[in-house]
C-alpha positions in Angstrom: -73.3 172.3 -0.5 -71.0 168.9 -0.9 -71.5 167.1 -4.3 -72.0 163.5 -4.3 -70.7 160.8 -6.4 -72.2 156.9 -6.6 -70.0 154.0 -6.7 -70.9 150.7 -8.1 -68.5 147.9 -8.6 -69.4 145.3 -10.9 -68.6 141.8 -12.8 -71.5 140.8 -15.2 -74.4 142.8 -13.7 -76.2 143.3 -16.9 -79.8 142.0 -15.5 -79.5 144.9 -12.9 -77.3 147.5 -13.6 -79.7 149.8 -15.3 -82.6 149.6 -12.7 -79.3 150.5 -10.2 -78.4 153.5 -11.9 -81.5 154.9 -12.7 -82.6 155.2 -9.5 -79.3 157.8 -8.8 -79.5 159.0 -12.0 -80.2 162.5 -10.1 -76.1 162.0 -8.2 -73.6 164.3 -9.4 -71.5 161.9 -10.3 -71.5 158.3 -11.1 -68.7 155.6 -10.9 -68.8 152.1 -12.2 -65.4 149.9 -11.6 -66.2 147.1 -13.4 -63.4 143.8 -13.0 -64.3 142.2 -16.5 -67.6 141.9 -17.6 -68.4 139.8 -20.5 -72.1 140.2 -20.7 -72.1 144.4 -21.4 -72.8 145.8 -18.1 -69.4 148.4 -18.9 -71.3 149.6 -22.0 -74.5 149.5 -20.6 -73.4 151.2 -17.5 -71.8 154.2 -20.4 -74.8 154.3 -21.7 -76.6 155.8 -18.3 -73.9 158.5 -17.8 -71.6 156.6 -15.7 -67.7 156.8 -16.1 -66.8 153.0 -16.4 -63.0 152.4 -15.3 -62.2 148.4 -16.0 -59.9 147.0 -13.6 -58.7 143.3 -11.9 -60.3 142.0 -9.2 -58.5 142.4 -5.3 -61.5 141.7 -3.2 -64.6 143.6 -2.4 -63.3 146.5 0.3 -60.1 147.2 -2.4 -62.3 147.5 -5.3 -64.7 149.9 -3.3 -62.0 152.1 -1.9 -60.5 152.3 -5.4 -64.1 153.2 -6.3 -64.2 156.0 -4.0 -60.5 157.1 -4.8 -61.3 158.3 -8.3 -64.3 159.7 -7.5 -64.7 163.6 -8.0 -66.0 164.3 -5.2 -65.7 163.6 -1.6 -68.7 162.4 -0.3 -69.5 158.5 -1.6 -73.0 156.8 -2.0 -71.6 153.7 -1.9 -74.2 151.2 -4.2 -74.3 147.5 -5.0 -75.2 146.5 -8.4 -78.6 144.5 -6.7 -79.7 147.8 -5.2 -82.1 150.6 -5.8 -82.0 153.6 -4.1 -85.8 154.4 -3.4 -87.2 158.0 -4.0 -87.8 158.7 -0.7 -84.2 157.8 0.1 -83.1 160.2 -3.0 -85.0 162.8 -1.7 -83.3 162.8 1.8 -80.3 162.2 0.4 -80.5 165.2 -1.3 -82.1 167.1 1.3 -79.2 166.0 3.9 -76.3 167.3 1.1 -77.9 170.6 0.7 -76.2 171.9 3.3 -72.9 170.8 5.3 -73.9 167.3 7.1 -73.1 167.3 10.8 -72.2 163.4 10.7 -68.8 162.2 8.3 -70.8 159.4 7.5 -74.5 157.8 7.7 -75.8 154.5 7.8 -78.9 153.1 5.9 -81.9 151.1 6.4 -82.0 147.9 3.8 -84.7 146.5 3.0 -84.5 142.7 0.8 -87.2 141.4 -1.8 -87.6 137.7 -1.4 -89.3 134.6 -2.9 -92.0 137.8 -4.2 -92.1 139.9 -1.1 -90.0 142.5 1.5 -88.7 141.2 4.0 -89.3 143.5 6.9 -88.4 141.2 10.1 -85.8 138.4 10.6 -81.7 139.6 10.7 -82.5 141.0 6.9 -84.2 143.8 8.1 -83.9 146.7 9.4 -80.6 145.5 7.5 -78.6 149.0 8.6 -75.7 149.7 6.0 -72.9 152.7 6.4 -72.9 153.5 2.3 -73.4 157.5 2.6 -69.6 159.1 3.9 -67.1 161.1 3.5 -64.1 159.6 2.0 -61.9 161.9 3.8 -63.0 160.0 7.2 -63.9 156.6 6.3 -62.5 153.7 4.0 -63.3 149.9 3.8 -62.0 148.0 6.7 -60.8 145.0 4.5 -62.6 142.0 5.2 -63.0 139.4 3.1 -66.9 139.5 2.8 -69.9 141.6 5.0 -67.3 144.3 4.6 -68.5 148.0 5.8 -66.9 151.2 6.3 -64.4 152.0 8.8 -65.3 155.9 10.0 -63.5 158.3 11.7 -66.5 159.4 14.5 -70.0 158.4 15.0 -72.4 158.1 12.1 -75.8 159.5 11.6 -78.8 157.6 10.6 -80.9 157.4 7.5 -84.7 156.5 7.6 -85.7 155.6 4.2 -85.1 152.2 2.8 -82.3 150.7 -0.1 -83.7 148.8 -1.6 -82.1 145.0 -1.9 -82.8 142.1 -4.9 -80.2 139.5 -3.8 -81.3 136.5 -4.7 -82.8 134.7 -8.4 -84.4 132.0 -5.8 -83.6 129.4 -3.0 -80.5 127.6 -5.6 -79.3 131.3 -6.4 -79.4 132.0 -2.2 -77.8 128.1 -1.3 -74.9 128.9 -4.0 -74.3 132.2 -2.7 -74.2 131.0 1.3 -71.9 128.2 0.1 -69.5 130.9 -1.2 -70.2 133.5 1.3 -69.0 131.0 4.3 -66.2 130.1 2.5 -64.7 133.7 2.9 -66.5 134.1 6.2 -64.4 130.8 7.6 -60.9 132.2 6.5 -61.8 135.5 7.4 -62.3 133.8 10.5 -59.0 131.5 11.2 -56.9 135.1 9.8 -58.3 136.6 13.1 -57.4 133.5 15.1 -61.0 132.6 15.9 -61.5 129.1 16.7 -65.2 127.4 16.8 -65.6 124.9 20.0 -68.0 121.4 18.8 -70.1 123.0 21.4 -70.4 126.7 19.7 -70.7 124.4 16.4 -73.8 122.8 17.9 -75.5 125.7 20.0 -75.2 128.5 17.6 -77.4 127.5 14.0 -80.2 127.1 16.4 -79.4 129.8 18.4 -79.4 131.9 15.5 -83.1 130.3 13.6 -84.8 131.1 17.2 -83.8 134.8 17.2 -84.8 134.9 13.5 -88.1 133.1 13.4 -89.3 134.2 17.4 -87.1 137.6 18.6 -86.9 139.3 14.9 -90.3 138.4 14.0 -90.1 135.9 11.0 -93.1 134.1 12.2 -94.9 136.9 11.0 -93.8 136.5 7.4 -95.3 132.8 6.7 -93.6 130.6 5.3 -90.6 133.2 3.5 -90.1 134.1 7.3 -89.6 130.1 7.9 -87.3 129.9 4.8 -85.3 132.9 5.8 -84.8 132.3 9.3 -83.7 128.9 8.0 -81.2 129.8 5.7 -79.8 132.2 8.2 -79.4 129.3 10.5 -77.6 127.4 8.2 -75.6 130.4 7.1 -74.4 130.0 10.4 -73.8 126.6 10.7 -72.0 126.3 7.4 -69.6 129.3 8.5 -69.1 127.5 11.7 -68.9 124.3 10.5 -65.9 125.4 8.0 -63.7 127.3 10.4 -63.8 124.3 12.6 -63.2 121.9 9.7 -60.1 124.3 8.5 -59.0 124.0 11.9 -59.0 120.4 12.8 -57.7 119.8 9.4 -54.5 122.1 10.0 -54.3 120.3 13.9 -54.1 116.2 12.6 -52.1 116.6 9.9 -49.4 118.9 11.9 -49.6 115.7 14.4 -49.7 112.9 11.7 -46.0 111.2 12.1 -43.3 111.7 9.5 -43.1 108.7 7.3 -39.7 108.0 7.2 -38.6 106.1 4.0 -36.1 103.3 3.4 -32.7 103.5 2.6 -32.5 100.5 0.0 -34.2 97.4 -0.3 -33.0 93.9 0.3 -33.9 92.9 -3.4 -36.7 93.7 -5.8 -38.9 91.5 -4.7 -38.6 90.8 -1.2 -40.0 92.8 1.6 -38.4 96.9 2.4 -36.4 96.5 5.4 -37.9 99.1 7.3 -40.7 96.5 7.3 -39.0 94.1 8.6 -37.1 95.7 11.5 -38.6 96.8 14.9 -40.4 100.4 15.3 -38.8 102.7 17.3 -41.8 103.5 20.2 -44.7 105.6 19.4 -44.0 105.2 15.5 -47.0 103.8 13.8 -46.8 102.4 10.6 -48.8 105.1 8.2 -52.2 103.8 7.3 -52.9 104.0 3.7 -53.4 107.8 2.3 -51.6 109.4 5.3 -48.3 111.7 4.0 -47.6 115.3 3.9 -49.9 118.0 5.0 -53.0 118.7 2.8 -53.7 122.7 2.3 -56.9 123.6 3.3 -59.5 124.7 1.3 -59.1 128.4 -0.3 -61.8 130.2 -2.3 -60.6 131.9 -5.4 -61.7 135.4 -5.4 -64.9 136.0 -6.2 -66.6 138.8 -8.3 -68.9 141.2 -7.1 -72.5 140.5 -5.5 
């Protein structure tokens, strides 16, 4: 019978950690990797039982796997700090774990509350999540956000729902896509992935259709409107700053070098290289033109 320990990583989670961890208070063990907290989820999180180690932040699939590395055990019920674990998920969790499981790993329906409702329809939901593996066959592939678990072999499937609290309201949801796309884009130009004006323009509706029509938002009201929406523009935004990133990178790896003047011909008259003929093709720099700007990078960004 495999024992089971819960991870949670965490960065000032105090409004949810405690609903989290009392819904797996019933795990054998319980993890918390918290990168800093100042609000007293680390305490609060001691409080419940958990073993609270307090480390920097690398990025969300380092600070899971380092989760799952200090864990006692080798099977991982990998939890965000938003989510509850239902108690018809516990008990088939538990029922699964009481003997050998014939999958290495399992993935889980997730189910999102929203604007005072679940969202069952749109891309939210069923809203499948690998969380339930065996460490020994499965780590976190890495990416920079929507990261999941890389496993060795076909997982199984779960039928109850985790449940999801991921947004305050439609300011907490905007901040959170602005920051989301951010890593999405880099993520993005890493893999070489470029984003056509045509892609740019065909996909955020693309996407709102198969929300509101194909994945049933109309049947929501008007939170399936909003949601399918905001996926939309989820989209868009993504879209919009990979190709930004890009064509930022391509003009100013063209813009000419400005080539600077030797000496003047006195303080006040004109430079020479004002003065004398431009070699072909050599336009004068417009104002504000010079070296190459960086593009954009997001800091690091604590956990959801």
């Amino acid at each position: 019978m495999p024992k089971l320990t819960v991870t949670v990583i965490t960065r000032d989670e105090a409004a949810h950690i405690e609903a989290a961890l009392d819904s797996v208070a019933w795990a054998d063990e319980i993890v918390v990797v918290d990168s800093g907290s100042t609000d007293g989820t680390a305490d609060l999180a001691r409080r419940h039982g958990a073993r609270v180690e307090v480390r920097g932040w690398p990025g969300y699939s380092a600070q899971k796997n380092d989760a799952a590395s200090i864990a006692a055990h080798d099977w991982i019920l990998s939890l965000d700090a938003d989510e509850r674990v239902s108690p018809e998920l516990a008990t088939e969790i538990k029922t699964l774990l009481a003997s050998e499981p014939s999958r290495r790993g399992y993935r889980v329906p997730r189910v999102s509350f929203y604007l005072g409702r679940w969202i069952r329809g749109t891309d939210w939901y069923p809203d499948y999540q690998l969380r339930l593996y065996d460490r020994r066959a499965g780590q976190w592939n890495g990416r920079r956000v929507h990261e999941s678990v890389a496993l060795n072999g076909e997982p199984g499937r779960l039928t109850h729902d985790l449940q999801h609290f991921p947004y305050r309201d439609i300011s907490h949801h905007l901040a959170t896509i602005d920051r989301y796309t951010t890593l999405a884009a880099e993520q993005m130009r890493a893999e070489g992935r470029r984003v056509s004006l045509a892609g740019l323009v065909l996909h955020p509706p693309f996407a709102f259709l198969r929300n509101y029509l194909l994945r049933g938002g109309f049947r929501l009201g008007g939170v399936g409107f909003v949601v399918s929406a905001l996926n939309s523009y989820y989209v868009f935004l993504k879209l919009a700053k990979a190709w930004a990133g890009h064509e930022v990178n391509s003009a100013t790896t063209a813009a000419p070098m400005v080539v600077p003047a030797d000496h003047r011909t006195s303080d006040i008259g004109p430079r020479t290289s004002d003065l004398a003929p431009r070699p072909p093709g050599l336009a004068k720099p417009r104002s504000g033109e010079g070296g190459p700007h960086p593009a954009p990078r997001a800091s690091h960004l604590p956990p959801r």
